[in-house]
FIZA-947456 format. One record per atom (N, C-alpha, C, O): residue in one letter; x, y, z. Coordinates in steps of 0.05 Angstrom, whole numbers, plus 5000, padded with zeros to 4 digits. Layout:
<recs>
AXYZ;...
</recs>
This chain:
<recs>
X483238914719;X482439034694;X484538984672;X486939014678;X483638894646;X484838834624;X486539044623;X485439214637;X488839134614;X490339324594;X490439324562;X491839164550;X488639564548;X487839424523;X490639464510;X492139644518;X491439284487;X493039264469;X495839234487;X497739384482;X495839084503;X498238994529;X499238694514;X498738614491;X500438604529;X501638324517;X503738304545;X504838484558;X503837964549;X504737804570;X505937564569;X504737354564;X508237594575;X509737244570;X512037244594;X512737414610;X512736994591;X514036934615;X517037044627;X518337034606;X518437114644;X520837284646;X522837044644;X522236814638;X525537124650;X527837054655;X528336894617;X527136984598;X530136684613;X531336644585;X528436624563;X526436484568;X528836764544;X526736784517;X527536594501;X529436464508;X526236524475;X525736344451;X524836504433;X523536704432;X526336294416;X524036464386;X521636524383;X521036734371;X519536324395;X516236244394;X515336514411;X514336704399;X515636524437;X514636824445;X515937054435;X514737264440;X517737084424;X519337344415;X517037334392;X515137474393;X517437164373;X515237254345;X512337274347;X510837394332;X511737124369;X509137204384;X507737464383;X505637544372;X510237594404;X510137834403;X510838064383;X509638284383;X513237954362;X513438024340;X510738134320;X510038374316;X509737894310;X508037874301;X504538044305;X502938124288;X504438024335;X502038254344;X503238554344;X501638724349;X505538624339;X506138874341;X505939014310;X504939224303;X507538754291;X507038834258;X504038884246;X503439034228;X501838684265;X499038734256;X497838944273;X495338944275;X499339144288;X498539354307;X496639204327;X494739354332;X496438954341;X494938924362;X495139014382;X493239064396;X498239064388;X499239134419;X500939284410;X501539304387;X501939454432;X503839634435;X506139604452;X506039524475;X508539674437;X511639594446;X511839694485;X513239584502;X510439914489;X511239964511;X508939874535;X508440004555;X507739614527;X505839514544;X506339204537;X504339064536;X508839104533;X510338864549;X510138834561;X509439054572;X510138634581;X509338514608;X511238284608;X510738084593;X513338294623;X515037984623;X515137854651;X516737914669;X512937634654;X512037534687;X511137244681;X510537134660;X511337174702;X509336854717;X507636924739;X506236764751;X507737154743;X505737214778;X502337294753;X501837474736;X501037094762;X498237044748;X497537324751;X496837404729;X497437484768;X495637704774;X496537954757;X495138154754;X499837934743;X500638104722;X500037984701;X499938124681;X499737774698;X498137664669;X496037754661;X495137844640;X494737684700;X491237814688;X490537984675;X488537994660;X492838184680;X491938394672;X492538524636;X491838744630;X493638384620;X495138354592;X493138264572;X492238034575;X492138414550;X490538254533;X491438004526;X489937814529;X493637994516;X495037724503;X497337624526;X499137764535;X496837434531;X498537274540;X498937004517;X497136884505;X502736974514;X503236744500;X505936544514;X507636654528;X505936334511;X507936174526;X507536204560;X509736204572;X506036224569;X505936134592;X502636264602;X501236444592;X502136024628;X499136064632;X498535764634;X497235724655;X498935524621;X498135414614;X494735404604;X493035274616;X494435544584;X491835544568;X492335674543;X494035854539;X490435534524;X490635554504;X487935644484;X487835514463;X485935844489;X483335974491;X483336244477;X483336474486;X483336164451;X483236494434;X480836644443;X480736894442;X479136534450;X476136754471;X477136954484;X476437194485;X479436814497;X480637014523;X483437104512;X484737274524;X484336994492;X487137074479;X490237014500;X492137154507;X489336784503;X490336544509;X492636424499;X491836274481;X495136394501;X496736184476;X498536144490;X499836324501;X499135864492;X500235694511;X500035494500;X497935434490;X503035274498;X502435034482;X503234834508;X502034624505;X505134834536;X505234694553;X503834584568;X504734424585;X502134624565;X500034394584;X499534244568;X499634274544;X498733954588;X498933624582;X495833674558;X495633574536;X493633874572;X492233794553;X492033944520;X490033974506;X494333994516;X494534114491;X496433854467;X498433754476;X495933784448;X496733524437;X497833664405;X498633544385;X497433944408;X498933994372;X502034054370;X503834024386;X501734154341;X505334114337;X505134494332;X506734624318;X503334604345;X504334974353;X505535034370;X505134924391;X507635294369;X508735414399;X506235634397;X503935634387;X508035814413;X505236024410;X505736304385;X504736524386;X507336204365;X508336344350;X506136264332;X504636424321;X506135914330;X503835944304;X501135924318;X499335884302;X500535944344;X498535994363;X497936314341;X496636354320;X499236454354;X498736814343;X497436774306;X495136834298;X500336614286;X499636644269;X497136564249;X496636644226;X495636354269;X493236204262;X491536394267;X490136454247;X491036554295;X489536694297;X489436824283;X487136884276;X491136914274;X491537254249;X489237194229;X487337344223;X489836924219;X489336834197;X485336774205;X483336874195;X485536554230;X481336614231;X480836844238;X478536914236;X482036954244;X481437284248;X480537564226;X479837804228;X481237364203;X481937504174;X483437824176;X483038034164;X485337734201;X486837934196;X489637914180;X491238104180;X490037674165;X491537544150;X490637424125;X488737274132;X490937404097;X489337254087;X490736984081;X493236984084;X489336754073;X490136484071;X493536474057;X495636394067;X492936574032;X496036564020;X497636714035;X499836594036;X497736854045;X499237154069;X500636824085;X502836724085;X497836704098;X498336574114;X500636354117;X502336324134;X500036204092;X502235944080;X504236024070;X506235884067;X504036294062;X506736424059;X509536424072;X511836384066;X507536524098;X509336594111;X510336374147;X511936354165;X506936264134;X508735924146;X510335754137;X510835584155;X511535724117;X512335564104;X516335744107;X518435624107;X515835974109;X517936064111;X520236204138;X522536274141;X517436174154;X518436154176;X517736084207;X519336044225;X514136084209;X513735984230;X513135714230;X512135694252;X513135484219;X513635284222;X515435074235;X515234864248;X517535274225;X520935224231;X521135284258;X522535124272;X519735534271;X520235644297;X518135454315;X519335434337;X516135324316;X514135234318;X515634884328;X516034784350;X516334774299;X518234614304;X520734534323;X521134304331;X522834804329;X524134704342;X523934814375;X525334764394;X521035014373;X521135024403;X519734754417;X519834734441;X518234524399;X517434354403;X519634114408;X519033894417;X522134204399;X524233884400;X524033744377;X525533544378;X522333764347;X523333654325;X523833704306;X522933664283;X526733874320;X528933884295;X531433704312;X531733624335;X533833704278;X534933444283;X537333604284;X538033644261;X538933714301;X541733894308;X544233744289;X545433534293;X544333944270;X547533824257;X548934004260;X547834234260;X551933984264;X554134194274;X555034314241;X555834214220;X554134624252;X554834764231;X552534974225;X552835204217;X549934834230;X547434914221;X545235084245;X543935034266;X545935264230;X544335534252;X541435624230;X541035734208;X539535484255;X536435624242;X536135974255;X537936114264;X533836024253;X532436284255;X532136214292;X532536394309;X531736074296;X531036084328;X533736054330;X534236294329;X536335924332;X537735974344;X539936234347;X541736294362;X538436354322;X539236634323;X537736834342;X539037034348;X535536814351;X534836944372;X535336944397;X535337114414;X535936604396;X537536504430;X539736714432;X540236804455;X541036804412;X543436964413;X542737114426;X544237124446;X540837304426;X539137514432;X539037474473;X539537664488;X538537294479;X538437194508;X541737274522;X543837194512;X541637444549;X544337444557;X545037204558;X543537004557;X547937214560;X549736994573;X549736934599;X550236704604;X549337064615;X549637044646;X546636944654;X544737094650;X546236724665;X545136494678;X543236754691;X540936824686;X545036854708;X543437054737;X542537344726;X542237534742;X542237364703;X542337684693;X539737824706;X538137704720;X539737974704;X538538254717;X536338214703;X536738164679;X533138214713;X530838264705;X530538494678;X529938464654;X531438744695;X532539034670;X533738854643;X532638904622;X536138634644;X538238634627;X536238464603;X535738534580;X534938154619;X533338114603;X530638114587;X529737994567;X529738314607;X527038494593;X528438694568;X527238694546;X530838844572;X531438954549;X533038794519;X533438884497;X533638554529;X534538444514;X532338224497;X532938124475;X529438174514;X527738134492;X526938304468;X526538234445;X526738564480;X525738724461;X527738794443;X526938924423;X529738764443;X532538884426;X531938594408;X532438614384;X530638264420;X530538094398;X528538164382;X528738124358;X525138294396;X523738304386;X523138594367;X521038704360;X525938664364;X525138954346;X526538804324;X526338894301;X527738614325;X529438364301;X527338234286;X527238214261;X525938164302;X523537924292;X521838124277;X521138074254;X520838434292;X519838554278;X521138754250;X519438864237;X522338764246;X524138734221;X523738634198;X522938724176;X524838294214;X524738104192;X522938044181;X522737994157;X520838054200;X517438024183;X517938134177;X519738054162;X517638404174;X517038684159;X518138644127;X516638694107;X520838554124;X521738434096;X520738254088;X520138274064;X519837994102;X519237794096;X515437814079;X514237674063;X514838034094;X511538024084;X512038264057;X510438244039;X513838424057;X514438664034;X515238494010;X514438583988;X516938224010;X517838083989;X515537933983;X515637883959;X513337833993;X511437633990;X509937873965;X509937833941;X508938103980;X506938303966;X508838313935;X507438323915;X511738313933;X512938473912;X512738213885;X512638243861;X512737883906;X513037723885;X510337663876;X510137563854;X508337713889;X505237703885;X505237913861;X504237833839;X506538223863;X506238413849;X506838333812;X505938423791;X508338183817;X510238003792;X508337743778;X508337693754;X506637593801;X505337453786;X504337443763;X505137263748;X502537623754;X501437643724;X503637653701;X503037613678;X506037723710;X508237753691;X509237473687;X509337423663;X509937303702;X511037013700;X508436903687;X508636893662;X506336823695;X503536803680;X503436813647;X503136633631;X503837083642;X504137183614;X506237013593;X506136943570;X508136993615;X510936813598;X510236523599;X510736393578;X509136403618;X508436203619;X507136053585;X507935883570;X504936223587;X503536233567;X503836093541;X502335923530;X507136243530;X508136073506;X508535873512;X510535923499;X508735663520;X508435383535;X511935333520;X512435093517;X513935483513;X516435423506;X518735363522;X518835373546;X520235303510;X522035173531;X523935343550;X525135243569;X523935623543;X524135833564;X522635933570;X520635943557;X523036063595;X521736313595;X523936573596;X526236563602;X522036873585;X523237053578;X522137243597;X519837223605;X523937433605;X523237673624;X524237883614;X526537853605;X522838143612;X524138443601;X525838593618;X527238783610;X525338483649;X525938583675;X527338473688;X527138243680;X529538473714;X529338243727;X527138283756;X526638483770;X526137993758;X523937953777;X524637673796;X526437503793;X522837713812;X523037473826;X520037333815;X517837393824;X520437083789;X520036873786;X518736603795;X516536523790;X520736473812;X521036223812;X519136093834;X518835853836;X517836303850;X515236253873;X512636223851;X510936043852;X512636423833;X510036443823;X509336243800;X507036193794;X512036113786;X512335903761;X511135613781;X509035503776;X512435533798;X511835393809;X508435383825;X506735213821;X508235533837;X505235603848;X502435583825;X500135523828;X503735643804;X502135673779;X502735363753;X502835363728;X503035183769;X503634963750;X505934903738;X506234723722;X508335103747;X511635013738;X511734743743;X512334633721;X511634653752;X511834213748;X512534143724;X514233993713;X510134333718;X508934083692;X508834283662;X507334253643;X510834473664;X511234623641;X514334563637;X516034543654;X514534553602;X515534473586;X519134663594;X521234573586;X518934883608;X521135023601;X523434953621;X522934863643;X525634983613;X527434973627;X529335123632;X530935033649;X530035363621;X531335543623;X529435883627;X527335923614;X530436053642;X530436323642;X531336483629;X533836463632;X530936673615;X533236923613;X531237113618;X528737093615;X533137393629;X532937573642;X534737713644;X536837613649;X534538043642;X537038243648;X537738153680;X536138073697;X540438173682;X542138163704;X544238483723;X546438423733;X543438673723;X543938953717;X544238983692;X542338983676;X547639033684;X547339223662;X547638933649;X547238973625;X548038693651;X547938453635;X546238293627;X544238443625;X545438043619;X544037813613;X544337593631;X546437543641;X541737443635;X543037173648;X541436983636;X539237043625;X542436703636;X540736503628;X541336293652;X543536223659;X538636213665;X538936003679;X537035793685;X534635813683;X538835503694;X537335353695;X534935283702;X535135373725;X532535193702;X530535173718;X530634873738;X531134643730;X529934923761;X529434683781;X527634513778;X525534623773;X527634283781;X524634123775;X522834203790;X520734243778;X522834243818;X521034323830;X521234573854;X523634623852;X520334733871;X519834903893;X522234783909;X524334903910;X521834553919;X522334433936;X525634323927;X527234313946;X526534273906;X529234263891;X530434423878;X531634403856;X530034633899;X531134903881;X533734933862;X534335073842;X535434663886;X538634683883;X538534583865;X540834623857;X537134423844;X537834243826;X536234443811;X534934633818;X537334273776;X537134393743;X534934133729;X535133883731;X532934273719;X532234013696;X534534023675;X535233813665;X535434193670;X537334083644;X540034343651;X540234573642;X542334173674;X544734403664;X545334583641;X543734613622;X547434683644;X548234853630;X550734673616;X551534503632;X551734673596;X553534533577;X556234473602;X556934663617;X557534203605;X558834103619;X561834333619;X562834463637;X562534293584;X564634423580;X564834753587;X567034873585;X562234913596;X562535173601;X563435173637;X564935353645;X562735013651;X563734953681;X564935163696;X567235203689;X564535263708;X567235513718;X568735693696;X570935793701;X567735713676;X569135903663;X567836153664;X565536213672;X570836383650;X569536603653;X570436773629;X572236683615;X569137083623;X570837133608;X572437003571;X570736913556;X574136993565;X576036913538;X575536623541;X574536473525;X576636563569;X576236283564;X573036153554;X572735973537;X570436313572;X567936143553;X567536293529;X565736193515;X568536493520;X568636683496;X569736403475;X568836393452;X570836273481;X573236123463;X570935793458;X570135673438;X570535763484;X569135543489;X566335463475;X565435253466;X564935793480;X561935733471;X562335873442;X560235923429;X563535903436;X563836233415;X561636433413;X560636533393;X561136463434;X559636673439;X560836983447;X560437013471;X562037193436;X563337473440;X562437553466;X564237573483;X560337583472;X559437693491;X558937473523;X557737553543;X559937283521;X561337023545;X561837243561;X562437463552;X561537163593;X561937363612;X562037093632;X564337013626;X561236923649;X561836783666;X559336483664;X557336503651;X560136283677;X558636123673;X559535883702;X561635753703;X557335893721;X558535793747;X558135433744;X556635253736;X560135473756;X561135213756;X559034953769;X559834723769;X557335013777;X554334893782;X552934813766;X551234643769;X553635003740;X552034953713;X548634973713;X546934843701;X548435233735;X545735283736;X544935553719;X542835613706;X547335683724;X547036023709;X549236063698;X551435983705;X548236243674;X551436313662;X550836663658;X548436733659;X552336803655;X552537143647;X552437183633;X553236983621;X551337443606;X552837423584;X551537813579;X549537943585;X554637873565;X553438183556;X551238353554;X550538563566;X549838163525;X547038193515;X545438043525;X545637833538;X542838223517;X540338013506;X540737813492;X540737583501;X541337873464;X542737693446;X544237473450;X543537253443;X546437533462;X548937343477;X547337123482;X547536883474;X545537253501;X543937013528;X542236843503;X542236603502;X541236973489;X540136803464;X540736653456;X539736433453;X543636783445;X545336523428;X546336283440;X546836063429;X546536373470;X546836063487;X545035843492;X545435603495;X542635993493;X539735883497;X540035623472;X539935383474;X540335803450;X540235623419;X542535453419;X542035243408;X545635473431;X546735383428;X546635083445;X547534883434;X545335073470;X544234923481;X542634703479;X542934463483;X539834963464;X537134673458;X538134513437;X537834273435;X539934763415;X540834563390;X538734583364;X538434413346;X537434853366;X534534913356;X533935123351;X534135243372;X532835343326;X531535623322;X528835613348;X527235433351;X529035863365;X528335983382;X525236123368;X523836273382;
</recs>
């Protein structure tokens, strides 16, 4: 007999792909935290609505998700096994969906598959969960059944932020929209917001602006804009060579601007007191009435 809202994956060392698996059905309330199941003996499977990463099958009828067997040929673990379903399930909607593939199950998806390219130095999201896995080779069934769930109350978490920031920059859309509008070479914000998802999503390519301003707490900021989503790190048009790392008197002196407060040496953003301030840099910049 099924156990409804149960869940089942394989015991001894975990991964990212079943931890968010399970992650993931617990944030959409499918299953319940205290009806884990961590096995390979078929007959404790049987009994689990969801089984993911082991079984070899891969059968959303039966709720199924398993990417190791020979006859399975995609590039899913069973992390984006779960998150596909969410999505034909419409218990996710499409943008929800690419959202939040793009930001993180792809990546997990990817390297439980072997194509990522290991450079020393560089720690993804799955190998932060490996952390999560004891150290000891022989650990205690107890040690690593509790140490999935200590990863998977992590994973559940991080979604939990990760889908709260999606709703808040969605919430913002019509505001970047609005600014858009003047088709000018900034854009202006009354607030600060998060931006730079929705400019881009909405035709940033191919609009004319290149700079931001926006309050920064009690300050101003003006900053560069990136050519694209995908080039975040880069500026269509720096910030003036000579402001570089300065801060303070010294860009006070430099830009003659009074209200100069910092300007990073990236030449992507600079600080400035005011509204105004951030203005007068804007103009001092294009070289042009605003």
């Amino acid at each position: 007999m099924i156990i409804q809202r149960s869940f089942g994956t394989h015991d001894g060392a975990f991964h990212a792909d079943d931890v968010t698996a399970c992650a993931l059905l617990l944030v959409f309330k499918l299953v319940d935290r205290d009806k884990i199941t961590r096995s390979r003996d078929p007959k404790k499977l049987e009994t689990c609505e969801y089984v993911c990463d082991v079984g070899g099958i891969y059968d959303i009828k039966i709720k199924r998700f398993d990417h190791h067997q020979a006859e399975y040929h995609g590039d899913l673990s069973s992390a984006g096994m779960i998150w596909l379903y969410l999505k034909d399930k419409k218990i996710v909607d499409p943008e929800v969906y690419h959202f939040l593939n793009k930001m993180l199950i792809q990546g997990v998806d990817a390297h439980d598959n072997g194509r990522v390219n290991y450079e020393t130095g560089w720690c993804s999201f799955s190998h932060v969960i490996s952390n999560f896995v004891p150290p000891e080779y022989d650990a205690s069934d107890e040690k690593q059944y509790n140490a999935f769930l200590h990863a998977v109350d992590f994973v559940v978490s991080h979604l939990q932020r990760q889908l709260e920031r999606y709703h808040y920059i969605r919430s913002c859309r019509e505001t970047v929209f609005k600014a858009m509008q003047t088709r000018k070479k900034y854009l202006y914000f009354e607030k600060a917001i998060p931006w730079i998802e929705s400019f881009f999503d909405l035709g940033g390519e191919d609009h004319p602006a290149q700079f931001v301003i926006m309050p920064a707490k009690e300050h101003w900021k003006l900053r560069a804009i990136p050519p694209s989503l995908e080039q975040r790190m880069q500026v269509r048009s720096p910030l003036p060579e000579k402001w570089a790392g300065l801060q303070d008197d010294e860009l006070k002196k430099v830009s003659g601007i009074p209200g100069a407060i910092f300007c990073h040496k990236g030449r992507f953003v600079s600080v400035w007191e005011t509204k105004e301030d951030a203005f007068a840099a804007l103009k001092y910049i294009l070289g042009e009435d605003l």
